[in-house]
N, CA, C and O atoms as CSV, one atom per row, in Angstrom:
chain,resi,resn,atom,element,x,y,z
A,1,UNK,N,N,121.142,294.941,33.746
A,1,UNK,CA,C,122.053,294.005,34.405
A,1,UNK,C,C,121.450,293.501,35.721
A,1,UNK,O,O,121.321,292.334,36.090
A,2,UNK,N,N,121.154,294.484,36.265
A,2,UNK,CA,C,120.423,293.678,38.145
A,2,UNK,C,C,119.115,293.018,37.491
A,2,UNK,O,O,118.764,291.854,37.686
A,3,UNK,N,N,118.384,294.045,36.603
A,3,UNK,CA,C,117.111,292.528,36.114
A,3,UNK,C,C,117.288,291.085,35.656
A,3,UNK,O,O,116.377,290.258,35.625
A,4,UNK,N,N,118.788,290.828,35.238
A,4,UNK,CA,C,118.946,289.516,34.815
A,4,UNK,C,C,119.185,288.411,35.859
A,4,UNK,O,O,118.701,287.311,36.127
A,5,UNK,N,N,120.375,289.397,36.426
A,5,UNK,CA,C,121.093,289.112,37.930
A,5,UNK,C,C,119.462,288.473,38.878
A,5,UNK,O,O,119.454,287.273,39.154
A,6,UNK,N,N,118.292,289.283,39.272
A,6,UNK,CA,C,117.393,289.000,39.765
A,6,UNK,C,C,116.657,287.474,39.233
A,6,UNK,O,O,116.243,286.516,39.888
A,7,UNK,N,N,116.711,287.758,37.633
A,7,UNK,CA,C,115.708,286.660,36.876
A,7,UNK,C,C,116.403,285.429,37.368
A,7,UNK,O,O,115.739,284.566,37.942
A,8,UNK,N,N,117.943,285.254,37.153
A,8,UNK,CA,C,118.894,284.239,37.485
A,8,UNK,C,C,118.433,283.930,38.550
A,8,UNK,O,O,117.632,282.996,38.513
A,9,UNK,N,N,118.670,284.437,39.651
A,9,UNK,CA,C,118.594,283.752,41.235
A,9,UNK,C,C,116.632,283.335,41.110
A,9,UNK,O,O,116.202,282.353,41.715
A,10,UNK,N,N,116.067,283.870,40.609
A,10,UNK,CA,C,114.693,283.296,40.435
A,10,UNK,C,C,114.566,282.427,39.886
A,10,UNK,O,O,113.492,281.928,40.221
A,11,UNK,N,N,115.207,281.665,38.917
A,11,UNK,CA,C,115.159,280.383,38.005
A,11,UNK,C,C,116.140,279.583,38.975
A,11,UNK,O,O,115.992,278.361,38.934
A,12,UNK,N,N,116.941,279.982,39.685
A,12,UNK,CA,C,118.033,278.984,40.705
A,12,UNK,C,C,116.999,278.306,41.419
A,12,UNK,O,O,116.660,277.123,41.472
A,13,UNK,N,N,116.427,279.752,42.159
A,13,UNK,CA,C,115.326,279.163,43.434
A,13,UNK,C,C,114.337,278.428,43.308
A,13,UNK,O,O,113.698,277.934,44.237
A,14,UNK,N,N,114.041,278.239,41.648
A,14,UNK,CA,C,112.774,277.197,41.711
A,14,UNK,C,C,113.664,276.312,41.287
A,14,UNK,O,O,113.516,275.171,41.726
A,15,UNK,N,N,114.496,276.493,40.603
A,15,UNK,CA,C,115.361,274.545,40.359
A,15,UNK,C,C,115.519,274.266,41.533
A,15,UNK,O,O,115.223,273.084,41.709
A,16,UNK,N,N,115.966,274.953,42.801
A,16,UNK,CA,C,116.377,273.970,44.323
A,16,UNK,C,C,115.139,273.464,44.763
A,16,UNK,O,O,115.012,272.367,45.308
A,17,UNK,N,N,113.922,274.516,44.454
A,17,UNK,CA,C,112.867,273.970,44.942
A,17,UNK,C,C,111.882,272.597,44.793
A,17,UNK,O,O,111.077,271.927,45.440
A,18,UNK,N,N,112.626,272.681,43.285
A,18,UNK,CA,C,111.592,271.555,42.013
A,18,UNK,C,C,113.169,270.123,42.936
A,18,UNK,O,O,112.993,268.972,43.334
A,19,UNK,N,N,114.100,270.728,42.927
A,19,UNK,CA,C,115.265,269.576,43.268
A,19,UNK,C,C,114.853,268.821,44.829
A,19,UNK,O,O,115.010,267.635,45.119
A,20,UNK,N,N,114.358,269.777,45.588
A,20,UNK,CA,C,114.120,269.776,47.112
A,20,UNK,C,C,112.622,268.486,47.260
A,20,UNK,O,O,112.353,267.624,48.096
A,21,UNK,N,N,111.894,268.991,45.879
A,21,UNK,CA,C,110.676,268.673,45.963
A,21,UNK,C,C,110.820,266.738,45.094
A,21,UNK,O,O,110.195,265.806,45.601
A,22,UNK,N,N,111.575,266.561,44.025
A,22,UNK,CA,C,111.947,265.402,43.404
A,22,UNK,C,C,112.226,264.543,44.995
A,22,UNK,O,O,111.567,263.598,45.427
A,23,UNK,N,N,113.669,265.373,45.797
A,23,UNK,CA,C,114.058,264.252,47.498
A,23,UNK,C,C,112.910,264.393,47.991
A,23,UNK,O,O,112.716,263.181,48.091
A,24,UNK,N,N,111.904,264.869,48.418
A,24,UNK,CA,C,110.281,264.340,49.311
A,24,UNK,C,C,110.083,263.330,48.328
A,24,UNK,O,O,110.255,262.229,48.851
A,25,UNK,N,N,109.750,263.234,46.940
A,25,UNK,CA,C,109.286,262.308,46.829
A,25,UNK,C,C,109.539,261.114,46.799
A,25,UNK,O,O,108.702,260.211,46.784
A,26,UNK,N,N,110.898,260.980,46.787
A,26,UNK,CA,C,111.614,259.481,46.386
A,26,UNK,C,C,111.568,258.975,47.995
A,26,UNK,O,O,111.347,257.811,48.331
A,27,UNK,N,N,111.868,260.288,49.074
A,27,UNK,CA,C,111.872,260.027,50.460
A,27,UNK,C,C,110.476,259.236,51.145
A,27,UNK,O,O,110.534,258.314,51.959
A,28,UNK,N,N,109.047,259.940,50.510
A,28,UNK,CA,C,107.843,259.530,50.500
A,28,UNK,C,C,107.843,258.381,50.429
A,28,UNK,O,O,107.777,257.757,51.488
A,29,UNK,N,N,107.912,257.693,49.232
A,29,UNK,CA,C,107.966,256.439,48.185
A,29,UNK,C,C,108.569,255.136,48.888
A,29,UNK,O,O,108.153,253.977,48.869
A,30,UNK,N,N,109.981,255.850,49.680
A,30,UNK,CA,C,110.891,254.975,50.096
A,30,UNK,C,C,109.735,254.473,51.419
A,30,UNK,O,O,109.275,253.333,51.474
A,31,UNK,N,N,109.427,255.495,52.353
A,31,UNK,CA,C,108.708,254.954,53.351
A,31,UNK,C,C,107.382,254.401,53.132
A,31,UNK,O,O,106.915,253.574,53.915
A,32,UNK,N,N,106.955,254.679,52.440
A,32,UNK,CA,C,105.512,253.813,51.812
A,32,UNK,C,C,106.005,252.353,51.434
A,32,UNK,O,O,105.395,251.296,51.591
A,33,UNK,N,N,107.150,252.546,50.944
A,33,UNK,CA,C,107.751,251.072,50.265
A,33,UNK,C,C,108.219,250.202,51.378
A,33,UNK,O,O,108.086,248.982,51.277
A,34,UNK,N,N,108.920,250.902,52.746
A,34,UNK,CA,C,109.335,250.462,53.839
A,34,UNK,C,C,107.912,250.180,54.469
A,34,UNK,O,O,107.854,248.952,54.408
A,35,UNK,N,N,106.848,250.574,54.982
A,35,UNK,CA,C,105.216,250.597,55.634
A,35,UNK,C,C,104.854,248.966,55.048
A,35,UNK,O,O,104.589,247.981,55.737
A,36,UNK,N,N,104.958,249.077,53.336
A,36,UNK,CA,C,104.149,248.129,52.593
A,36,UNK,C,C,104.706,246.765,53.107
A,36,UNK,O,O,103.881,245.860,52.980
A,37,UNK,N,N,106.210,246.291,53.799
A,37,UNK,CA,C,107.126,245.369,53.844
A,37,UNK,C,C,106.823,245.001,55.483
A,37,UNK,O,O,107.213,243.994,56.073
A,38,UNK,N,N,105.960,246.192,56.073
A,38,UNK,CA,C,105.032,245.641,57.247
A,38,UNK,C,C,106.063,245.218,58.200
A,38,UNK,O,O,105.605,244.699,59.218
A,39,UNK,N,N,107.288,245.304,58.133
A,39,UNK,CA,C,108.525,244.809,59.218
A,39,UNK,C,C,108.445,246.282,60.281
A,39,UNK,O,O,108.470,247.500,60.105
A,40,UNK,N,N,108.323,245.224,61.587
A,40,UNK,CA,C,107.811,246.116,62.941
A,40,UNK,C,C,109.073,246.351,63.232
A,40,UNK,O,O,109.406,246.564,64.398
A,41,UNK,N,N,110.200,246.346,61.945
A,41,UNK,CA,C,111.603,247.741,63.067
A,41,UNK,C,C,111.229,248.976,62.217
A,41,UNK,O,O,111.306,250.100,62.713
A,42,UNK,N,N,110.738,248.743,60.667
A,42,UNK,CA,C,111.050,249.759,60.154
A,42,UNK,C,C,109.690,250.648,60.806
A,42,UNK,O,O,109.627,251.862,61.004
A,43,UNK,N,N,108.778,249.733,61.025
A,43,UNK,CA,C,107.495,250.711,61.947
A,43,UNK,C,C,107.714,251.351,62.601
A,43,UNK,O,O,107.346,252.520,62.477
A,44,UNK,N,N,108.622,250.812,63.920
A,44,UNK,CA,C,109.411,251.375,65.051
A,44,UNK,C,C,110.123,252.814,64.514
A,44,UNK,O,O,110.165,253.866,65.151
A,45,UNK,N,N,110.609,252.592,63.311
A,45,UNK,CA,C,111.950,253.759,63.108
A,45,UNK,C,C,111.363,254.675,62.790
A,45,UNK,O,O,111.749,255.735,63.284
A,46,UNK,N,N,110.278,254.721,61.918
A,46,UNK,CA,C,109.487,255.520,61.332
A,46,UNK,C,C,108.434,256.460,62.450
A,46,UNK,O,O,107.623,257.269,62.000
């Protein structure tokens, strides 16, 4: 029972991680996409 209990929270912690890791990239993407549009507020904000 605690080995499953353990395996569980180990398969949680990499789904938040793999979930955590999907928001960097779209977050990445977004500012590369904001950089590429070369507008000196979003330069500023960034």
């Amino acid at each position: 029972m605690d080995d499953l209990t353990n395996r569980n929270s180990k398969a949680f912690q990499i789904a938040v991680e793999e979930e955590d890791l999907g928001t960097w990239k779209l977050y990445k993407r977004r500012i590369v996409y904001l950089r590429k549009r070369k507008s000196s507020a979003n330069s500023c904000f960034f």
